[in-house]
Backbone as CSV, one residue per row, in Angstrom:
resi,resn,N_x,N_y,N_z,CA_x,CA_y,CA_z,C_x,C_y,C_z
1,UNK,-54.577,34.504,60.776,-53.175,34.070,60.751,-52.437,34.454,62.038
2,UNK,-52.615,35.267,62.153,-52.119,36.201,63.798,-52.316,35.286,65.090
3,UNK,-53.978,34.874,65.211,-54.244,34.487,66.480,-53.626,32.760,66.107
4,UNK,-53.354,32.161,64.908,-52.945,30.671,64.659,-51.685,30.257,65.349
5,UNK,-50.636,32.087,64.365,-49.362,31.805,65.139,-49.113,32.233,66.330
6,UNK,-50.088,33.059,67.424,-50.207,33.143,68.534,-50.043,31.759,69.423
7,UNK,-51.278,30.887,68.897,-51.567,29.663,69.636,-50.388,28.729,69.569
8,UNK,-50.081,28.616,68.153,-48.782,27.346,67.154,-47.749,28.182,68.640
9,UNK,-46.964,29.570,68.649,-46.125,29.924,69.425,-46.072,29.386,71.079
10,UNK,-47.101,29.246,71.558,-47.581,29.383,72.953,-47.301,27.662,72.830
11,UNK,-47.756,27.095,72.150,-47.965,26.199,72.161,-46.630,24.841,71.940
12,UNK,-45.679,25.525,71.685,-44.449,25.148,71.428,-43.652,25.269,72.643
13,UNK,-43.636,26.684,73.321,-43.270,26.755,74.819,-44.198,26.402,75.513
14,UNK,-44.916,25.485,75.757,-45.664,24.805,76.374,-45.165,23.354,76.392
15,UNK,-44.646,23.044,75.162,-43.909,21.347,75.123,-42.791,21.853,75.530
16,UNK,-42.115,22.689,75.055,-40.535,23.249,76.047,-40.316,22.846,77.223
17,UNK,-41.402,23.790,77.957,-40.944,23.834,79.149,-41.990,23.000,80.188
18,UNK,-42.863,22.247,79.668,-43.489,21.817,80.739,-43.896,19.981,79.828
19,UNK,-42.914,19.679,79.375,-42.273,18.684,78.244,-41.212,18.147,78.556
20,UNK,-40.479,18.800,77.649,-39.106,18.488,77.577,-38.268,18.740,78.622
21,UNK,-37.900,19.782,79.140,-37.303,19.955,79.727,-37.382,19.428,81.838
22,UNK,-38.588,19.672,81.968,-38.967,18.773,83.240,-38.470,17.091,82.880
23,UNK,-38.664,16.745,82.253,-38.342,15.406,81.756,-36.956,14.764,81.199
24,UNK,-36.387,16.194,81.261,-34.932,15.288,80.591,-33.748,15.395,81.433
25,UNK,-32.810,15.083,81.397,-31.618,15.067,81.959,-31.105,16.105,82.154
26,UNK,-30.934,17.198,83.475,-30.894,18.287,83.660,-29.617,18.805,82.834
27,UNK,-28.374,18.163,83.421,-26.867,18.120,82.732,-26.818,17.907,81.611
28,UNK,-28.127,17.305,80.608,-27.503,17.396,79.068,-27.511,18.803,77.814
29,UNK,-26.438,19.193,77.882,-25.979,20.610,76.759,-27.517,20.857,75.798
30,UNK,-26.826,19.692,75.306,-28.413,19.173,73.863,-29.025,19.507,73.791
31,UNK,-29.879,18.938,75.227,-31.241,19.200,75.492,-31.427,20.675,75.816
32,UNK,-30.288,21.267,76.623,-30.543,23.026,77.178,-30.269,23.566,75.130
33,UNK,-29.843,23.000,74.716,-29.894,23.775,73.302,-31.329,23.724,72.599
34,UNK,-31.709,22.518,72.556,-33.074,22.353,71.669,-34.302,22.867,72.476
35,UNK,-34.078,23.149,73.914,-35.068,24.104,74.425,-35.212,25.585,73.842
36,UNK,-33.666,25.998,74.521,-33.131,27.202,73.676,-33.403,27.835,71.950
37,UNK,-33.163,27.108,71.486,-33.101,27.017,69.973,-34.795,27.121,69.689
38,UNK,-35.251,26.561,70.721,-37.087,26.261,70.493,-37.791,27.766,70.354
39,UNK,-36.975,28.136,71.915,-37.644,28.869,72.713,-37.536,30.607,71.552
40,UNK,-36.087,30.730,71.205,-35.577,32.080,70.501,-35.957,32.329,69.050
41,UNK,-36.028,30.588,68.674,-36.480,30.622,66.929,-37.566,30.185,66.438
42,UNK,-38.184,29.604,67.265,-39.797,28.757,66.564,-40.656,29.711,67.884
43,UNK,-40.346,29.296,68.924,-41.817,30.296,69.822,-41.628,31.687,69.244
44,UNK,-40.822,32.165,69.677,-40.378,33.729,69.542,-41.025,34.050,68.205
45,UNK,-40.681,33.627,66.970,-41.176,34.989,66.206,-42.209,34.316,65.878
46,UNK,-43.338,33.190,66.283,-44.767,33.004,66.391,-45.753,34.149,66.930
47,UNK,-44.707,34.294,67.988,-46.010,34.529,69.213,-45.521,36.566,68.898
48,UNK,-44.416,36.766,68.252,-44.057,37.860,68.153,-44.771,38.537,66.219
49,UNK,-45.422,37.370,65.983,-45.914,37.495,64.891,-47.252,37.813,65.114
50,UNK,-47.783,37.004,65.950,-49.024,37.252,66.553,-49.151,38.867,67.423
51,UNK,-48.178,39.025,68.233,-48.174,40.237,68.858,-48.417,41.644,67.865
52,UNK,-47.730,41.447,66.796,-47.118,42.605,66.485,-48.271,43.332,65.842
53,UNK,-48.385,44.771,65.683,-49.386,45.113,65.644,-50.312,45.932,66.934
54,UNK,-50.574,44.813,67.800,-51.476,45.168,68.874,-51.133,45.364,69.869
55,UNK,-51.836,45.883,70.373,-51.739,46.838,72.188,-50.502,45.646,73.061
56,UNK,-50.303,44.714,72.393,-49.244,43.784,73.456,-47.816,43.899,72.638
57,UNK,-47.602,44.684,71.511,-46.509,45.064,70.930,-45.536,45.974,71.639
58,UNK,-44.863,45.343,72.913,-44.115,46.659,73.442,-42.801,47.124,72.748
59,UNK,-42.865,46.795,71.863,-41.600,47.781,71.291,-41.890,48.873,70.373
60,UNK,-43.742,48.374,70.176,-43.882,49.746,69.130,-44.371,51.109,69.754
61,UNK,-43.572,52.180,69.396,-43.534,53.639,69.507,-41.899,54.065,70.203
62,UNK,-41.642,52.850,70.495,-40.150,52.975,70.673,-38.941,52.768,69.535
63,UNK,-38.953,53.960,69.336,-38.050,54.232,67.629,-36.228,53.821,68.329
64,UNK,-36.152,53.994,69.582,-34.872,53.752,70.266,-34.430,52.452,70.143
65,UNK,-35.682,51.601,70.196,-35.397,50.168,69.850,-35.412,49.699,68.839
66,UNK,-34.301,49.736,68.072,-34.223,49.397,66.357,-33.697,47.824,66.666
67,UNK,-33.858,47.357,65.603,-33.484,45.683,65.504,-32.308,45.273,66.008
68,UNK,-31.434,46.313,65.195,-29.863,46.274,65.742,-29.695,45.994,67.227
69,UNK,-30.103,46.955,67.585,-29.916,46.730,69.401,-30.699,45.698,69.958
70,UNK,-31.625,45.387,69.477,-32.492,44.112,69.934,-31.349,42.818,69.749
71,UNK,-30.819,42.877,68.615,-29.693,41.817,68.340,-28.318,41.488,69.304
72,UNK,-28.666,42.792,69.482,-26.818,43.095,70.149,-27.170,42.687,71.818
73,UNK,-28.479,43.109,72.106,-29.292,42.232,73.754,-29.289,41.088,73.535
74,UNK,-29.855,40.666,72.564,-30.250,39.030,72.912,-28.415,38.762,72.391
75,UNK,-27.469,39.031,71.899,-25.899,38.445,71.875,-25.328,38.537,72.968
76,UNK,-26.002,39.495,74.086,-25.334,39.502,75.928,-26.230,38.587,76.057
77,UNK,-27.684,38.244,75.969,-28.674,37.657,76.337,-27.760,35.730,76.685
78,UNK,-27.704,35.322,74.851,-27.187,34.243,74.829,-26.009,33.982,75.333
79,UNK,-25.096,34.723,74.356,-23.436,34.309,75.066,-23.378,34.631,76.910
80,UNK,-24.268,35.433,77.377,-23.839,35.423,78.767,-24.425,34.650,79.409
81,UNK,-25.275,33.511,78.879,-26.403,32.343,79.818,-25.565,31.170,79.163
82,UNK,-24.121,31.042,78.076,-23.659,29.825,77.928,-22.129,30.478,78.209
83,UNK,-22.241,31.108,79.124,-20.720,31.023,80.120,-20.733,29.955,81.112
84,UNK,-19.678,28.966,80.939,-19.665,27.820,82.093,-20.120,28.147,83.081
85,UNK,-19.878,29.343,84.297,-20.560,29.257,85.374,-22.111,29.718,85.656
86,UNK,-22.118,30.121,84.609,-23.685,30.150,84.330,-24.837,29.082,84.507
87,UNK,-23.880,28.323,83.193,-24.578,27.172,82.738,-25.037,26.087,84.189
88,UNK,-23.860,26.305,84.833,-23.867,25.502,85.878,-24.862,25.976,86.744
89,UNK,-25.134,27.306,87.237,-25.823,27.916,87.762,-27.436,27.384,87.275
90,UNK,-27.885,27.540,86.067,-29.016,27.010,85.397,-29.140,25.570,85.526
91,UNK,-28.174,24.217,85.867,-28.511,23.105,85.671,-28.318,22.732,87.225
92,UNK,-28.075,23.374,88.209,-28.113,22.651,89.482,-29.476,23.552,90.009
93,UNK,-30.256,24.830,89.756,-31.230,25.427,90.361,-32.483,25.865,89.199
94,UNK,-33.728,24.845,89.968,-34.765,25.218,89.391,-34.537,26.828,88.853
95,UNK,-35.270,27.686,89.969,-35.327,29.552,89.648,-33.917,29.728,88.627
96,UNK,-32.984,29.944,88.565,-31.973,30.248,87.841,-32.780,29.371,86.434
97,UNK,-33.083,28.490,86.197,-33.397,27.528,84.870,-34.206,28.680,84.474
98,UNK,-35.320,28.700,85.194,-36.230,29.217,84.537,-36.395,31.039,84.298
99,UNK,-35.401,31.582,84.815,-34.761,33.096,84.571,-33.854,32.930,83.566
100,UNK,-33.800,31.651,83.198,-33.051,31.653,82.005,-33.595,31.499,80.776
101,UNK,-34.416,30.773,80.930,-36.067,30.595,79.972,-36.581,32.223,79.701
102,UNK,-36.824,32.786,80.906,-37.912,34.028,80.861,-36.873,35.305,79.733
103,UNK,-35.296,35.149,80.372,-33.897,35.892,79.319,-34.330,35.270,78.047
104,UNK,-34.425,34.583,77.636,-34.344,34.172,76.599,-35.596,34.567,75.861
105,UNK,-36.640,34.011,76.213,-38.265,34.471,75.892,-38.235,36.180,75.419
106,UNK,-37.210,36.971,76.596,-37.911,38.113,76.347,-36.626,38.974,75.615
107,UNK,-35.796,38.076,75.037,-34.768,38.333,74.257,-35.614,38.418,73.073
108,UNK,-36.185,37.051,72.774,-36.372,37.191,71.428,-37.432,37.700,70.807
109,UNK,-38.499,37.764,71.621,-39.788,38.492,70.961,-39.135,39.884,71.149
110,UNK,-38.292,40.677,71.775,-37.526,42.177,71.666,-37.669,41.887,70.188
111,UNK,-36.383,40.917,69.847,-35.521,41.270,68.002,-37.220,40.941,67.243
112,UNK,-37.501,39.907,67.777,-38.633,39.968,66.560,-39.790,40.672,66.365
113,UNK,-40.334,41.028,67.055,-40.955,42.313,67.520,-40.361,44.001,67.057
114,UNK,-39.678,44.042,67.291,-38.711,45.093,66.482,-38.761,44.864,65.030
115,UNK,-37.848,43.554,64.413,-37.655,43.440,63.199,-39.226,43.252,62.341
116,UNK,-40.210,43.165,63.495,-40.945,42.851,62.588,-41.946,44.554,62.160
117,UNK,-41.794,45.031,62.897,-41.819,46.869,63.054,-43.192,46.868,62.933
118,UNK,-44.142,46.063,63.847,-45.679,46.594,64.186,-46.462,47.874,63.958
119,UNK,-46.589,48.410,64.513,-48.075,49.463,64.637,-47.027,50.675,64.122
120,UNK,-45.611,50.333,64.696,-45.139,51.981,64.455,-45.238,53.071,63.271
121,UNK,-44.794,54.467,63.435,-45.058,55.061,61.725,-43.126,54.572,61.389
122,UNK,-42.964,54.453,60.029,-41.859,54.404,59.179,-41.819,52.420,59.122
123,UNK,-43.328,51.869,59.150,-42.859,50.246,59.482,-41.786,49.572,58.386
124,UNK,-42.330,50.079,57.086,-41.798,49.408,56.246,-39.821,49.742,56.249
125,UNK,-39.793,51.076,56.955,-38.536,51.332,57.018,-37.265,50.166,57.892
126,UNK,-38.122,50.116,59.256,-37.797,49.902,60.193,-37.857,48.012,59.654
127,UNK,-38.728,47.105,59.408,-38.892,45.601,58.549,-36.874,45.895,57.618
128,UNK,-36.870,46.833,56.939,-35.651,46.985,56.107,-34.674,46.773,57.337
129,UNK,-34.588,47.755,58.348,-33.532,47.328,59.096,-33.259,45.823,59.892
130,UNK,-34.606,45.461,60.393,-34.963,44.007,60.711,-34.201,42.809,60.306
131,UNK,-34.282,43.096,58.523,-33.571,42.145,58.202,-32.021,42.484,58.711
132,UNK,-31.062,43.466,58.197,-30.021,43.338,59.117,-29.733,42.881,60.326
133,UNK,-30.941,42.948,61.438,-30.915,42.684,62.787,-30.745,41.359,62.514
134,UNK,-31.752,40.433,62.443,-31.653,39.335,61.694,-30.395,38.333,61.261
135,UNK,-29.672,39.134,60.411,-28.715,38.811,59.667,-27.507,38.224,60.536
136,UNK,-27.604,39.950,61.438,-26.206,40.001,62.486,-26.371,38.774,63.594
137,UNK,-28.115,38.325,64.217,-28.270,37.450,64.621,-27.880,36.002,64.070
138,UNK,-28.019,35.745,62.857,-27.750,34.887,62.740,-26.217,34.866,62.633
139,UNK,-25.362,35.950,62.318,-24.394,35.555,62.746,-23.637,35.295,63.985
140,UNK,-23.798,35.543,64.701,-23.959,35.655,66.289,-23.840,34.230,66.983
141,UNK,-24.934,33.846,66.492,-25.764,32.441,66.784,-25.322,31.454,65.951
142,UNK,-24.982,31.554,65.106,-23.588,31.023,64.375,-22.168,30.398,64.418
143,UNK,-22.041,31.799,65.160,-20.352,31.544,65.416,-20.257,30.718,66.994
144,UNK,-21.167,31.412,67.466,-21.171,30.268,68.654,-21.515,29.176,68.954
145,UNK,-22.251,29.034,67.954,-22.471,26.900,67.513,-21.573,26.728,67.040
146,UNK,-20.480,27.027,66.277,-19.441,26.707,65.785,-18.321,26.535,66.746
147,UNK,-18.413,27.739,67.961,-17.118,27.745,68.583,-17.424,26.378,69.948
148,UNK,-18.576,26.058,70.190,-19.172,25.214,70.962,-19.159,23.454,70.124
149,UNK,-19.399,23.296,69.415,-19.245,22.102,68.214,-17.825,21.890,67.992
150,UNK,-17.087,22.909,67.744,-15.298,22.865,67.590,-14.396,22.423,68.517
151,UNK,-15.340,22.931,69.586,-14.276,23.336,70.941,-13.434,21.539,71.316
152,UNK,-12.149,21.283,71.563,-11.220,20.326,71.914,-11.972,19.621,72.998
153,UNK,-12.559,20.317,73.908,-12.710,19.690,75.413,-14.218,20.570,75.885
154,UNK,-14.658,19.793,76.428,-16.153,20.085,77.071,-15.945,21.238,78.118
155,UNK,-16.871,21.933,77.839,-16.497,23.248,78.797,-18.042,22.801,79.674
156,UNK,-18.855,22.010,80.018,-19.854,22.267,80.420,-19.947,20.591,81.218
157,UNK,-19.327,20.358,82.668,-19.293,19.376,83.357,-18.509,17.732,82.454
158,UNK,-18.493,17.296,83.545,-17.713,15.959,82.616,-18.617,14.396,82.910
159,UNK,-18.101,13.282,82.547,-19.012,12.459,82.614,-19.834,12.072,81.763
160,UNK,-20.424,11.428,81.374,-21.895,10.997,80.390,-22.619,11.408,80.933
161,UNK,-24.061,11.835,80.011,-25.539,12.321,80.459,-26.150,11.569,79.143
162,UNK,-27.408,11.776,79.225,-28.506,11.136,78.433,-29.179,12.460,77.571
163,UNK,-29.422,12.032,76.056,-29.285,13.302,75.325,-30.801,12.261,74.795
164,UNK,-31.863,13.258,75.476,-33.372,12.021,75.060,-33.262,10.362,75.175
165,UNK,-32.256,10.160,75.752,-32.770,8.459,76.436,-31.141,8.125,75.355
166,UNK,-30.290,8.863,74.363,-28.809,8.546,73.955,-28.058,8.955,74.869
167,UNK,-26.721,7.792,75.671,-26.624,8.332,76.066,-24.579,8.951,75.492
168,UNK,-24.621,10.108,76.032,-23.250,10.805,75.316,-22.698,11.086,76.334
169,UNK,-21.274,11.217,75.972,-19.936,11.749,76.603,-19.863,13.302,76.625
170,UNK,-19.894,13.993,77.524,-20.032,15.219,78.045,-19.235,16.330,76.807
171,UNK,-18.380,16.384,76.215,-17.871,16.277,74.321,-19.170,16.491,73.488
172,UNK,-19.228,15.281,73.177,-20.137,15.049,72.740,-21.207,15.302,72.250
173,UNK,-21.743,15.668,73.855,-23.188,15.974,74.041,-23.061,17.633,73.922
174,UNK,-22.189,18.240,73.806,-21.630,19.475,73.655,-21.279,19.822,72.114
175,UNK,-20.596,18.880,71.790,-20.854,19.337,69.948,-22.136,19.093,69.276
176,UNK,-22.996,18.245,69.590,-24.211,17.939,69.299,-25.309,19.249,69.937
177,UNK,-25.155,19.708,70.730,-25.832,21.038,71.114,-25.085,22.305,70.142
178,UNK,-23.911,22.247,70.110,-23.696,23.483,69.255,-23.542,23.504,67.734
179,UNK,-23.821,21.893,67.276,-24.915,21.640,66.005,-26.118,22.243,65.791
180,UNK,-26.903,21.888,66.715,-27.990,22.531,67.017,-28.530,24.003,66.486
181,UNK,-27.478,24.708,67.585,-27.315,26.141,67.572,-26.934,26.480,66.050
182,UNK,-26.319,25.715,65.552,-25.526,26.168,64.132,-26.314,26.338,63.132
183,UNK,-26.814,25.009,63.217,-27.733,24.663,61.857,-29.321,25.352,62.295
184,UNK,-29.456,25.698,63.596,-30.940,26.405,63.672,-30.816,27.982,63.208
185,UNK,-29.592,28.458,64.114,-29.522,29.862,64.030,-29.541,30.077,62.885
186,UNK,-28.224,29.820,61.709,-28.132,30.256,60.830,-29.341,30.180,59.769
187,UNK,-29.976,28.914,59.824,-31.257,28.260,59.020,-32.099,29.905,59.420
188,UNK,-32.857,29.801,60.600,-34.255,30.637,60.790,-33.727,31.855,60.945
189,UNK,-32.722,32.253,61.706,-32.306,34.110,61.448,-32.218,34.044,60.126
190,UNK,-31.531,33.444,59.314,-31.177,33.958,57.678,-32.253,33.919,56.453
191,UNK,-33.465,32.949,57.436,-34.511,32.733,56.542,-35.479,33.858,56.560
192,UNK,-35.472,34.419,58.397,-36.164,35.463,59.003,-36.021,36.728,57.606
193,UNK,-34.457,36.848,57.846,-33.827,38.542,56.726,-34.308,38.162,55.601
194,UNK,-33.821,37.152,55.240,-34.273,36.773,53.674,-35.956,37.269,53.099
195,UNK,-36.859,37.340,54.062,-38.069,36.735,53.849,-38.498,38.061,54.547
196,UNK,-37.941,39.294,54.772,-38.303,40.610,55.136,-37.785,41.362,54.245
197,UNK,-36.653,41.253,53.386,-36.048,41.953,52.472,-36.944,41.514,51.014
198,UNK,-37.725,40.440,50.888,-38.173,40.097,49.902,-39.737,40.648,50.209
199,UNK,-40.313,40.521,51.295,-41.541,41.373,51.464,-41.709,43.015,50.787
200,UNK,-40.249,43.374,51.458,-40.105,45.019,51.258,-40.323,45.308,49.767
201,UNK,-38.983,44.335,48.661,-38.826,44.659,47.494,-40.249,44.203,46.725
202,UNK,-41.091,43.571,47.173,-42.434,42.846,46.593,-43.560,43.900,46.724
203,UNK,-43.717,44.957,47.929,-44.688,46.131,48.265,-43.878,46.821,47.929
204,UNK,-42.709,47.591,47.273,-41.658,48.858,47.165,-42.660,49.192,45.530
205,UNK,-43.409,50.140,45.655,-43.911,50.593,44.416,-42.692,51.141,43.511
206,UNK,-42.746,50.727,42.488,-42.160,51.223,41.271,-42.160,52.656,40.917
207,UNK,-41.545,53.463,40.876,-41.529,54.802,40.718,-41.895,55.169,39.455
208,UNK,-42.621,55.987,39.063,-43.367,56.452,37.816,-42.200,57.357,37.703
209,UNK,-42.489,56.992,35.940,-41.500,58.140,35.399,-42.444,59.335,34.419
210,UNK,-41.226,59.843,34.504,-42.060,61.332,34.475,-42.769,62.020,35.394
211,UNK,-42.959,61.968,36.351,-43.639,62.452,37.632,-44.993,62.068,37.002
212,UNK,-46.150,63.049,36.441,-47.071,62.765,36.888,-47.662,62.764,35.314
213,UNK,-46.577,62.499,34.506,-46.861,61.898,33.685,-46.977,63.281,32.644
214,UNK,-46.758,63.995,33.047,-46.633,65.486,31.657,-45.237,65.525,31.611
């Protein structure tokens, strides 16, 4: 199962970035979302599923790196790579694109990697906090598809671009990316917690009563 979602992971940032994104319309929001969205919620906790565990798990023995803080990085991670001059920065220069790819990549195997609490001792403890990490992520990732989908006026260039061969009004193509963000984040972070808090309570042995039974 490990080495499947290793490959399934790799293999997803592989259509990302040497796919989609070479191929599409540099200026469309959309498209920098459904890379994004690819890259933090479907590669990431594949290939961080696959990791975890083994000698390529760098977050395990590091008790400093609890989920929480993995969450609270990748929330500078994201919100500071969809500040307008950022953004702009990423859609007029190859290197900047792809330091934005590598932020992101190594945002999210951090939280999931963490939340998923590999090789370390206290795992099952540390999976409990996960899901919170999780949680707070998805709220995070949330509110900013919301505040991006809401927003009156396009904060991210003006003009029409081509959103996969549709083509949209710079608006538009901006609420349709922070759709994206909305309905992914909240969907796979909340499915992530959900589905670590239900592991825990499913292995949490039942406490014998009476101690040892005299």
């Amino acid at each position: 199962m490990k080495r499947l979602a290793l490959i399934s992971g790799a293999l997803v940032l592989g259509l990302l970035w040497f796919g989609i994104l070479p191929f599409s319309d540099r200026g469309s929001f959309s498209v920098h979302m459904v890379a994004h969205m690819g890259v933090v919620a479907i590669a990431s906790p594949l290939i961080a599923f696959g990791m975890s565990g083994t000698r390529f798990d760098f977050t395990a023995g590091h008790l400093w790196l609890t989920p929480m803080l993995a969450s609270v990085l990748e929330l500078f991670a994201v919100w500071g790579w969809h500040i307008p001059a950022m953004r702009e920065l990423s859609e007029g220069s190859v290197p900047f694109a792809a330091l934005e790819q590598l932020v992101f990549l190594t945002a999210g195997l951090t939280l999931w990697l963490s939340c998923l609490g590999g090789a370390t001792s206290g795992r099952e403890a540390r999976r409990l906090a996960g899901t919170f990490g999780l949680l707070f992520t998805s709220m995070h990732m949330t509110l900013l598809g919301a505040l991006l989908s809401l927003s009156p006026r396009p904060l991210y260039g003006e003009g029409e671009v081509s959103c996969f061969g549709i083509p949209l009004t710079a608006l538009a193509d901006q609420q349709t990316g922070g759709v994206v963000m909305l309905l992914v984040g909240a969907i796979v972070y909340l499915a992530g917690g959900v589905a670590l808090l239900a592991g825990m309570l499913r292995h949490d042995p039942a406490p014998e009563l009476g101690g040892n039974g005299r």
